[in-house]
NULUM-193815 format. One record per residue (C-alpha): residue in one letter; x, z, y. Coordinates in steps of 0.001 Angstrom, whole numbers, plus 500000, padded with zeros to 6 digits. Last residue first. Example, Ala and Ser with C-alpha at 12.3 -4.5 7.8 and 13.67 -1.06 7.14 Angstrom:
% NULUM-193815
S513670507140498940 A512300507800495500 
//
This chain:
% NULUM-193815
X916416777847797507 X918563781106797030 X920159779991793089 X924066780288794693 X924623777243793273 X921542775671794400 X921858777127797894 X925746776416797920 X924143772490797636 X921168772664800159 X923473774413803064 X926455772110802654 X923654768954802840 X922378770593805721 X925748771438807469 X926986768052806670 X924215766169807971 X924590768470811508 X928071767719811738 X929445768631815300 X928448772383814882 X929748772201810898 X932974772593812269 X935871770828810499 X939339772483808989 X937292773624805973 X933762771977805439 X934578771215801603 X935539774975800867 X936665775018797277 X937553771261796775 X939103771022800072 X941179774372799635 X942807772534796583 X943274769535798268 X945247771374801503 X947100773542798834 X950585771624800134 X949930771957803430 X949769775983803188 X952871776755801531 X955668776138804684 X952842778327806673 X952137781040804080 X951508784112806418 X949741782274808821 X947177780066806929 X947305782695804102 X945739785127806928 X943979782852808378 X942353782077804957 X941607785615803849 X939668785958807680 X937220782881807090 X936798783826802931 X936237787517804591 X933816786572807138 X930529788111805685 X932785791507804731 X934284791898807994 X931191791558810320 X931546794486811250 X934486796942811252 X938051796695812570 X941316796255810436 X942790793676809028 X946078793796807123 X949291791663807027 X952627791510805419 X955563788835805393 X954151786357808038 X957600786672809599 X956275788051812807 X954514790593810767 X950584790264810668 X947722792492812499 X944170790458811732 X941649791865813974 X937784793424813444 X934712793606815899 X934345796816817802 X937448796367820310 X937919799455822208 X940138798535825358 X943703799932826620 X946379799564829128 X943480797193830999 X945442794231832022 X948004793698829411 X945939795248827045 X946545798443824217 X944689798853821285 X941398800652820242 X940051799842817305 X936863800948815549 X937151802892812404 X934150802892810412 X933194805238807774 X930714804922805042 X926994805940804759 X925522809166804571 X922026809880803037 X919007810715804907 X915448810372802292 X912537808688803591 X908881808926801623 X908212812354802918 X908518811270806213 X905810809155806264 X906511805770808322 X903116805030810106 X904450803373813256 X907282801464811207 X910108800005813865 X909513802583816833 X908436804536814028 X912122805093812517 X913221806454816167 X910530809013815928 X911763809876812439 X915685810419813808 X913760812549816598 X912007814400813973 X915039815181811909 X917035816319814971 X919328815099816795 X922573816430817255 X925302814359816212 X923156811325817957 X923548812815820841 X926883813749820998 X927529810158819428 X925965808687823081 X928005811003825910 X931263809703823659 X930087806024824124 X929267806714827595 X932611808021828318 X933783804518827244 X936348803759830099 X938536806991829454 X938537806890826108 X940203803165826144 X942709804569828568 X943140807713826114 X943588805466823170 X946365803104825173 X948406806426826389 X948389807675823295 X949384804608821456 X953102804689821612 X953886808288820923 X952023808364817609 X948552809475816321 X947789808532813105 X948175811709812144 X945540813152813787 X942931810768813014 X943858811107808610 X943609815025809322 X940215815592807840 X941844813637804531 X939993810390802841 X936750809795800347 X934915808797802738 X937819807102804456 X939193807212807800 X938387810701808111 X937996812686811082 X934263812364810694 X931730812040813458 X927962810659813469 X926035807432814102 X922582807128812825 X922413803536811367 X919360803335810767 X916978802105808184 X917007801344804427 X914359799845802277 X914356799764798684 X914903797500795497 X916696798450792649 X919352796087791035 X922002797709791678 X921806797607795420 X919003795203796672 X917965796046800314 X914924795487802331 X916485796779805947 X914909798164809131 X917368797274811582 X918839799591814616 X921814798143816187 X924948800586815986 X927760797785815414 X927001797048818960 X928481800756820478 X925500802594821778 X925471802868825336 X921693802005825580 X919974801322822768 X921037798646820390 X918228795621819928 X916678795409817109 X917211793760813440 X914378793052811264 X916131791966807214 X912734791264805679 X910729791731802287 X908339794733803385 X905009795134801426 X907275795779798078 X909900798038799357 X906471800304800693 X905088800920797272 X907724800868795430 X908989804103797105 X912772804707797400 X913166804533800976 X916200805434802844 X917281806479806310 X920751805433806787 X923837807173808211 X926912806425809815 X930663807767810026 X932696806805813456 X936270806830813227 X938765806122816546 X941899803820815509 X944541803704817372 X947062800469817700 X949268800311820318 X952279799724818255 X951117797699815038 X953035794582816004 X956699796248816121 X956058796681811773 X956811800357810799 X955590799878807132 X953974802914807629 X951861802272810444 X950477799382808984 X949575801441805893 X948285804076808459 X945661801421810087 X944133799857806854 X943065802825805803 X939514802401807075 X939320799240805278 X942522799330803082 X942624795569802896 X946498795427803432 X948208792282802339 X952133792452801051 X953965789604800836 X957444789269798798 X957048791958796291 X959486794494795267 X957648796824793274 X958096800721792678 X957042803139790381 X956435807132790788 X954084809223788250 X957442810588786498 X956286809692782917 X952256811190782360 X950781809085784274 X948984810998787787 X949689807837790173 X952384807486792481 X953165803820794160 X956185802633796505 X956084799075797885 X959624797688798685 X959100794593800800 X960488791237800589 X961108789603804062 X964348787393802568 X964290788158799258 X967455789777796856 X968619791129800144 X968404794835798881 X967465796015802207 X963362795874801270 X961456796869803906 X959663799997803714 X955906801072802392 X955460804200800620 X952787806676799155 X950603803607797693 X948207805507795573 X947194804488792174 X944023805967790250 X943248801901789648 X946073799323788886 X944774795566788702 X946341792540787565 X945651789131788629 X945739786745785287 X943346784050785879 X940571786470784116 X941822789765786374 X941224787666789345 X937251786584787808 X936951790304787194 X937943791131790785 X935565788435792209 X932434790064790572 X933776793698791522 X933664792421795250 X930080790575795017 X928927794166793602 X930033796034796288 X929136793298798597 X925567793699797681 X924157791022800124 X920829790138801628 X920318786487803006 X918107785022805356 X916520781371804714 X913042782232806165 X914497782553810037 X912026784958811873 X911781785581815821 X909230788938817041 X907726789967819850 X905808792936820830 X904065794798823890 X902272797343823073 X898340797009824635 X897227797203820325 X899671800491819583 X900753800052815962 X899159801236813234 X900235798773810569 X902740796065812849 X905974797361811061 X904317797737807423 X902789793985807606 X906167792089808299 X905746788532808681 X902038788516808434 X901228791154810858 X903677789294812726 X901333786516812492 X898761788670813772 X900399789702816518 X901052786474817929 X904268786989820319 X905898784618818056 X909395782727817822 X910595780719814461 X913599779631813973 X913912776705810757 X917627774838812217 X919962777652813126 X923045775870812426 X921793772789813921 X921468774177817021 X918321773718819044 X916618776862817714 X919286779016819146 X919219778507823192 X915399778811823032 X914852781638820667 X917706783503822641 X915742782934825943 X912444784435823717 X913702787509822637 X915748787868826207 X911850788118827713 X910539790093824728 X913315792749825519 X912444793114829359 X908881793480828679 X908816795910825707 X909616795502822236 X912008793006820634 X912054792587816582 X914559790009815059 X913523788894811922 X915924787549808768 X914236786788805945 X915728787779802449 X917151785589800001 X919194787185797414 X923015787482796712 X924855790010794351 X923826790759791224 X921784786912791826 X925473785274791665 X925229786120788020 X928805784217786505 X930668784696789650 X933723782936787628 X931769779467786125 X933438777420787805 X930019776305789910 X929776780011790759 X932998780309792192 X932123777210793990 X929122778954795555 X931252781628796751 X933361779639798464 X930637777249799816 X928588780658801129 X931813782577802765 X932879779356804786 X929260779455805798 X929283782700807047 X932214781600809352 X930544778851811112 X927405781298811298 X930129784202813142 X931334781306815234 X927846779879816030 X926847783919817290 X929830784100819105 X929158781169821525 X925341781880821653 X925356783371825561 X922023784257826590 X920418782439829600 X919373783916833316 X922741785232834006 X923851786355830791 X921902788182828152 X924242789249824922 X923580787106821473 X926092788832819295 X924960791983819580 X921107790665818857 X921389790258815303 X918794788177813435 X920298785084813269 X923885785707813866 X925052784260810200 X926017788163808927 X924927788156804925 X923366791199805741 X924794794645803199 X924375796654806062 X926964798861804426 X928400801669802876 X925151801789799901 X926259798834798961 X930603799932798431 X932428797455800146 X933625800065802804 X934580802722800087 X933600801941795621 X934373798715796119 X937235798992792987 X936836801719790418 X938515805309789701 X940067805573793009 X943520804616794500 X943172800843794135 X946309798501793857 X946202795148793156 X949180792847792350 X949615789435791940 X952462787572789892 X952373783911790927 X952163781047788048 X947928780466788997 X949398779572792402 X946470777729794835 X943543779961792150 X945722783187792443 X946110782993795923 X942490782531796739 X941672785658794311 X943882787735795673 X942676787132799222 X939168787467797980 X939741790644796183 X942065792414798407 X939061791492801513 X936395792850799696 X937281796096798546 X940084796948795912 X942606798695798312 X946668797296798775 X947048793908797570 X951068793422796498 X952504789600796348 X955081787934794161 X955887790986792403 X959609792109790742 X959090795621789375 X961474798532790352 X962324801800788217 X961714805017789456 X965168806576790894 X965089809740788808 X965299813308790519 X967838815518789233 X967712818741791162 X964490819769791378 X963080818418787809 X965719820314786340 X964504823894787733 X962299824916784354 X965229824476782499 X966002821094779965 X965367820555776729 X963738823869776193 X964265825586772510 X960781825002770334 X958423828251769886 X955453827176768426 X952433828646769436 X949710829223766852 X946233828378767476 X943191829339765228 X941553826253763518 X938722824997764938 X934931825747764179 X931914824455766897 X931410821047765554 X930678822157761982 X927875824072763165 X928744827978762417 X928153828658765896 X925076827468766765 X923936823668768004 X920919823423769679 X918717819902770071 X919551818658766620 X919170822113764850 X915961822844766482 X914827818851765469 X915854819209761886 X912641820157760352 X910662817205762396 X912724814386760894 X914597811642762827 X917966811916760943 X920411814552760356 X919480818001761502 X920251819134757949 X919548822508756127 X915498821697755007 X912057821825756951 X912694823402759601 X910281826500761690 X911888828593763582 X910973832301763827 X912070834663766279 X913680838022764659 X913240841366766105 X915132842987763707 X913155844486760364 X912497848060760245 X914074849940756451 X911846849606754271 X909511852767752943 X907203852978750517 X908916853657747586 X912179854977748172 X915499853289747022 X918281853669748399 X919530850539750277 X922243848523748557 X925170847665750891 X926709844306751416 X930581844041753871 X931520842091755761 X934320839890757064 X934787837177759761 X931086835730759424 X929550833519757593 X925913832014757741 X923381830188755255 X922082833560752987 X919364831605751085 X915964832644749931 X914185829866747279 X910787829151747102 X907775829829744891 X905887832372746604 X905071829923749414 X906685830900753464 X909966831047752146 X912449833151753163 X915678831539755755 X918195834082756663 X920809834426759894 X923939836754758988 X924009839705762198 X927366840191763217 X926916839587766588 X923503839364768364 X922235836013768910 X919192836443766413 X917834833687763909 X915007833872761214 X914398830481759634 X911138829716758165 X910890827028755244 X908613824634754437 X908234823627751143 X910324820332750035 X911587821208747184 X913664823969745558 X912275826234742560 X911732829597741340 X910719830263737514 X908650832269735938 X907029834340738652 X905711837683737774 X903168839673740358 X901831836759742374 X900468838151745380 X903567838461747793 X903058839628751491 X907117838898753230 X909665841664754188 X913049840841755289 X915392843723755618 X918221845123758124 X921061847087758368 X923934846793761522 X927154847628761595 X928483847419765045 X930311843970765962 X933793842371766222 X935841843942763287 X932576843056761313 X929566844717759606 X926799843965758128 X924142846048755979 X921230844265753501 X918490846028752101 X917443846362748477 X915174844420745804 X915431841872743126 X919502842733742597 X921450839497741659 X924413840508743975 X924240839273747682 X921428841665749078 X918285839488749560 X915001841629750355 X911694841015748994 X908226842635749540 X904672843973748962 X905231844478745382 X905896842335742587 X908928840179742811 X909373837500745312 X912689835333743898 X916435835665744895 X919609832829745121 X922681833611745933 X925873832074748148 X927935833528750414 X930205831462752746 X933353832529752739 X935406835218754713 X937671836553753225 X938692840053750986 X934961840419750209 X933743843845750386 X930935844830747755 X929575848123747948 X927169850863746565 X926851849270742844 X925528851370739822 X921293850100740750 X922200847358740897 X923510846610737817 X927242846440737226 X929782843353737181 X932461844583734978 X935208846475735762 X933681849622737410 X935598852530739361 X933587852026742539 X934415850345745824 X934546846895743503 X936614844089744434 X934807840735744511 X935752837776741996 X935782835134744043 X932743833266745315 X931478829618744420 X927996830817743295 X925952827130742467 X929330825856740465 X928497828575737499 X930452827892734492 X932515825350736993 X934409828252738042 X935592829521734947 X936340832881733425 X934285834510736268 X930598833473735240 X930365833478731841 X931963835977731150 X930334837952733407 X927056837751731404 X924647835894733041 X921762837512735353 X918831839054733905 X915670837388734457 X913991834774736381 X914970831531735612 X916507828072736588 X918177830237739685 X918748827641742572 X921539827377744670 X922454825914748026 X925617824590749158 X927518825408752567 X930482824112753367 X933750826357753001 X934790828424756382 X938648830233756070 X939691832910758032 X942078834781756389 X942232838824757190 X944087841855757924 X946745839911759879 X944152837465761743 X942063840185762591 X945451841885764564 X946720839004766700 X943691837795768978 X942512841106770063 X945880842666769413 X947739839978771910 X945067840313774644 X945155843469774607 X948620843133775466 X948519840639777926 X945562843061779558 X948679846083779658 X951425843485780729 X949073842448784084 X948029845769784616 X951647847087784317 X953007843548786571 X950102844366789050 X951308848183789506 
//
């Protein structure tokens, strides 16, 4: 019964679109308007069908005549005119005495018009305007207004009549075929016009700025030149090959020699690529990005923090202990920061970050502590940090009037018996790594990198040609039109996947990725868009994590510069996705799962039931609780003015341990091949502010025979490299005033 249904509406089908175009040719000629030089009796039809050119302003041809006449008879002899195809029609009419006017397409000075087409019921209708003048002379085109009477219905040919006496009617449509009637005559009596809406325009073209053509201009109808095409015709051609070819006879896609592969277009592909391009302009680099544009995942600014992490606002890596606080990660994640700034700031001086302020602006950084117990570590961290010479400029305040100064919108309102601290460093720095990574990509496509968007690495094997000792065969599909499969043999492969990161390793079936699980957490921001509010607050203001929340969850009210615009974001929320991309599959957890990191991931579980007891929370609060949280920071935060929008994913690692079969690790880890062949990172925060540190160790150990040699080079990039600023304190200031300059955040 489907296959009759299916043949019968084929069928109809077939006559709908096959039948009108055997009775008739559809042909469309441009429009041109005429003008009759006098009123009278039309020429003689000698004059008009003998030659074209006699009368250019009525290019029709010659019409065949319902009735038995052979010349072109008066109106009141002729009942119908049927045109053969359809053209545009062309005539020209004037107001004769009487209360109106019609147009039919012969010279007649009064009548009705009827139209019909295979599509559409016939349909009669006549246009009726006052006229005073009894006898007019002549009729004449210029710039009078005109009034153009439109309908949607089918079949029915739009007009234009004047609105003066002396003005010109024009038919200005076509239509497949139709056919013109006279209307008897009988004084009186006209037949009803349709319910026509006038338009007012000035002339036929929408060209231009003019107030006639704007109805034209903003709606297009369909005998616009835009909306006509030429009927389509099939063309039967004889098959190459049969519809089951492609299964049987599969081509080996062809293979292109690569010095080294990137895998993802976020930060870390673009800085390693770009470090390897500038110590071997002569290598052949790779990039491969399976979206539209690079940064558009982790990198992305709206997927971030976007803080230039140097440890001075952020209390995770300043934890309490004993009666101090420990600083020893917070100087390595400064130490590392700083790598970032003299890179960058020598792109800059070479003229390849050629805006650096896209991407890089000063911005305070303020840690907030509320409460007894958090005002007390506020202060023990002031005092172990301020002596360091990487944290030179920290200021500590209990004053709540200077923190009124500091940040006015986060002291407005607030409780006067609350107690409040706050620290500030005035050399902060906000980051748009999404646009910092599609800065460094166009500076790697300048020296020659090359860069392959809407690609998707489907495989990753060792290559067991032997051409290469360690080479890897990297297998791509993308949607070209050949057979969407290519593959390059490339000697080191780097995976800066983010997210994705974790089943790349997988797949290349390296003996150091066993263990490895990775557990995705999504995030969300609270976001402020009005100008008001991103003026009066200019400060990065980081808190302290609540309780059981993992440390990449701090709370920090955020002024943030993404594209240009500036607002203020605060959160993160945490929440759940199965994805390890945004943009990536509900089952990407599940099958990462293998046999050798169960039991590692369920250990790791196991000791973080808090962490699991703390997302089911945050899954389900509510609105006003994620506003109550907001207020903590911004006591009169309206909640009109903040908007929730999703951030990117995270996938924190867990991996197994000698002594404790399995941890959680929430900062991020290099996993290389013994041979130094491939390597990815994986892990969340700080990535981005530590990818010059982290793209270094990786060439460091992936590129050991290599390495010495680029020693100078890496010098002149990154003077402080192989040293620690710690020991230096005149270095670290005179490194800190010269990427300033560069980077133009004095």
């Amino acid at each position: 019964k489907i296959s009759a249904v299916l043949c019968f509406c084929c069928l109809l089908q077939w006559l709908a679109f096959a039948l009108p175009t055997m009775q008739y040719t559809q042909q469309t000629y441009p429009l041109q308007e005429t003008t009759w030089s006098s009123y009278g009796t039309p020429p003689s039809v000698p004059s008009i069908y003998p030659s074209q050119t006699a009368m250019p302003y009525l290019p029709m041809p010659m019409p065949t005549l319902t009735s038995s006449v052979s010349a072109i008879p008066s109106v009141s002899t002729v009942r119908s005119i049927t045109t053969q195809s359809p053209r545009y029609i062309q005539t020209s009419t004037t107001p004769i005495p009487g209360n109106s006017f019609v147009m039919p397409v012969s010279y007649a000075t009064q009548g009705s018009m009827k139209v019909s087409s295979p599509t559409a019921s016939p349909m009669r209708y006549a246009v009726s305007q006052q006229v005073s003048t009894p006898t007019v002379p002549s009729v004449t085109r210029g710039p009078q207004n005109f009034r153009s009477l439109r309908t949607s219905e089918p079949g029915q040919i739009p007009l234009k009549y004047p609105l003066e006496p002396q003005s010109e009617v024009v038919l200005e449509d076509s239509v497949p075929q139709y056919t013109l009637r006279e209307a008897p005559a009988s004084p009186g009596r006209s037949f009803p016009p349709q319910p026509l809406k006038p338009k007012v325009i000035d002339g036929p073209s929408e060209g231009g700025s003019h107030e006639a053509g704007r109805l034209r201009r903003l709606s297009t109808g369909g005998e616009d030149v835009v909306n006509r095409r030429e009927s389509f015709r099939s063309k039967s051609a004889k098959a190459e090959s049969s519809c089951f070819s492609g299964f049987f006879r599969r081509e080996k896609p062809p293979v292109e020699e690569v010095d080294v592969v990137l895998i993802g277009g976020g930060i870390m592909s673009a800085t390693v690529g770009l470090l390897l391009k500038q110590l071997e302009p002569s290598w052949k680099i790779v990039m491969f990005e399976r979206l539209g544009a690079v940064a558009e995942e982790s990198s992305n600014g709206w997927n971030n923090a976007g803080t230039g992490h140097s440890a001075l606002c952020e209390p995770n890596y300043t934890p309490a202990k004993g009666d101090g606080v420990d600083i020893s990660k917070a100087v390595t994640v400064n130490e590392n920061f700083q790598l970032s700034r003299q890179y960058w700031a020598y792109l800059a001086e070479q003229g390849l970050l050629s805006n650096p302020e896209s991407f890089i602006n000063v911005t305070p950084h303020l840690t907030f502590a509320h409460g007894d117990d958090q005002v007390a570590w506020a202060k023990k961290r002031f005092e172990a940090l301020s002596k360091h010479p990487l944290f030179q400029g920290m200021e500590f305040t209990e004053d709540k009037e200077k923190m009124a100064a500091w940040a006015p919108i986060m002291m407005e309102g607030r409780d006067a018996t609350e107690k409040v601290a706050m620290t500030r460093v005035p050399y902060g720095t906000d980051v748009d790594f999404g646009e910092l990574t599609r800065e460094q990509v166009k500076a790697f496509m300048h020296l020659g990198g090359d860069v392959r968007l809407f690609t998707t690495v489907s495989g990753l094997e060792k290559d067991e040609s032997g051409l290469y000792d360690g080479s890897w065969m990297v297998t791509t599909k993308s949607s070209d039109l050949g057979s969407g499969k290519r593959q390059y043999r490339s000697r080191f492969v780097f995976v800066g996947a983010g997210g994705w990161a974790l089943p790349m390793l997988q797949k290349s079936g390296i003996p150091e990725i066993k263990g490895f699980m990775g557990f995705p957490i999504s995030g969300e921001f609270l976001v402020c868009q009005n100008p008001k509010v991103a003026e009066r607050h200019r400060n990065k203001v980081y808190g302290k994590a609540a309780i059981g929340a993992p440390p990449m969850s701090v709370p920090h009210l955020d002024s943030r510069t993404i594209g240009g615009k500036q607002m203020v974001l605060f959160g993160p929320f945490a929440g759940f996705s199965p994805r390890y991309l945004k943009s990536g599959s509900l089952l990407d957890l599940f099958k990462s799962i293998r046999p050798h990191n169960l039991i590692p991931a369920a250990a790791a579980g196991l000791k973080n039931l808090d962490l699991t007891v703390y997302l089911a929370k945050q899954l389900l609060a509510s609105k006003e609780e994620k506003l109550a949280e907001l207020r903590q920071f911004m006591p009169e935060a309206k909640a009109e003015d903040w908007t929730l929008i999703t951030a990117g994913q995270r996938v924190q690692i867990m991996k197994k341990d000698p002594k404790q079969i399995g941890i959680l690790q929430f900062g991020t880890e290099v996993v290389a091949s013994a041979d130094g062949s491939i390597a990815g990172l994986l892990g969340a925060s700080p990535g981005a502010s530590t990818a010059v540190q982290v793209s270094l160790d990786v060439i460091a150990k992936c590129f050991p025979d290599a390495f010495g040699r680029w020693g100078a080079k890496l010098q002149e990039m990154i003077p402080s490299y192989g040293t620690c600023l710690s020991d230096d304190p005149a270095l670290a200031a005179h490194i800190h005033q010269r990427t300033a300059a560069a980077l133009n955040i004095l």
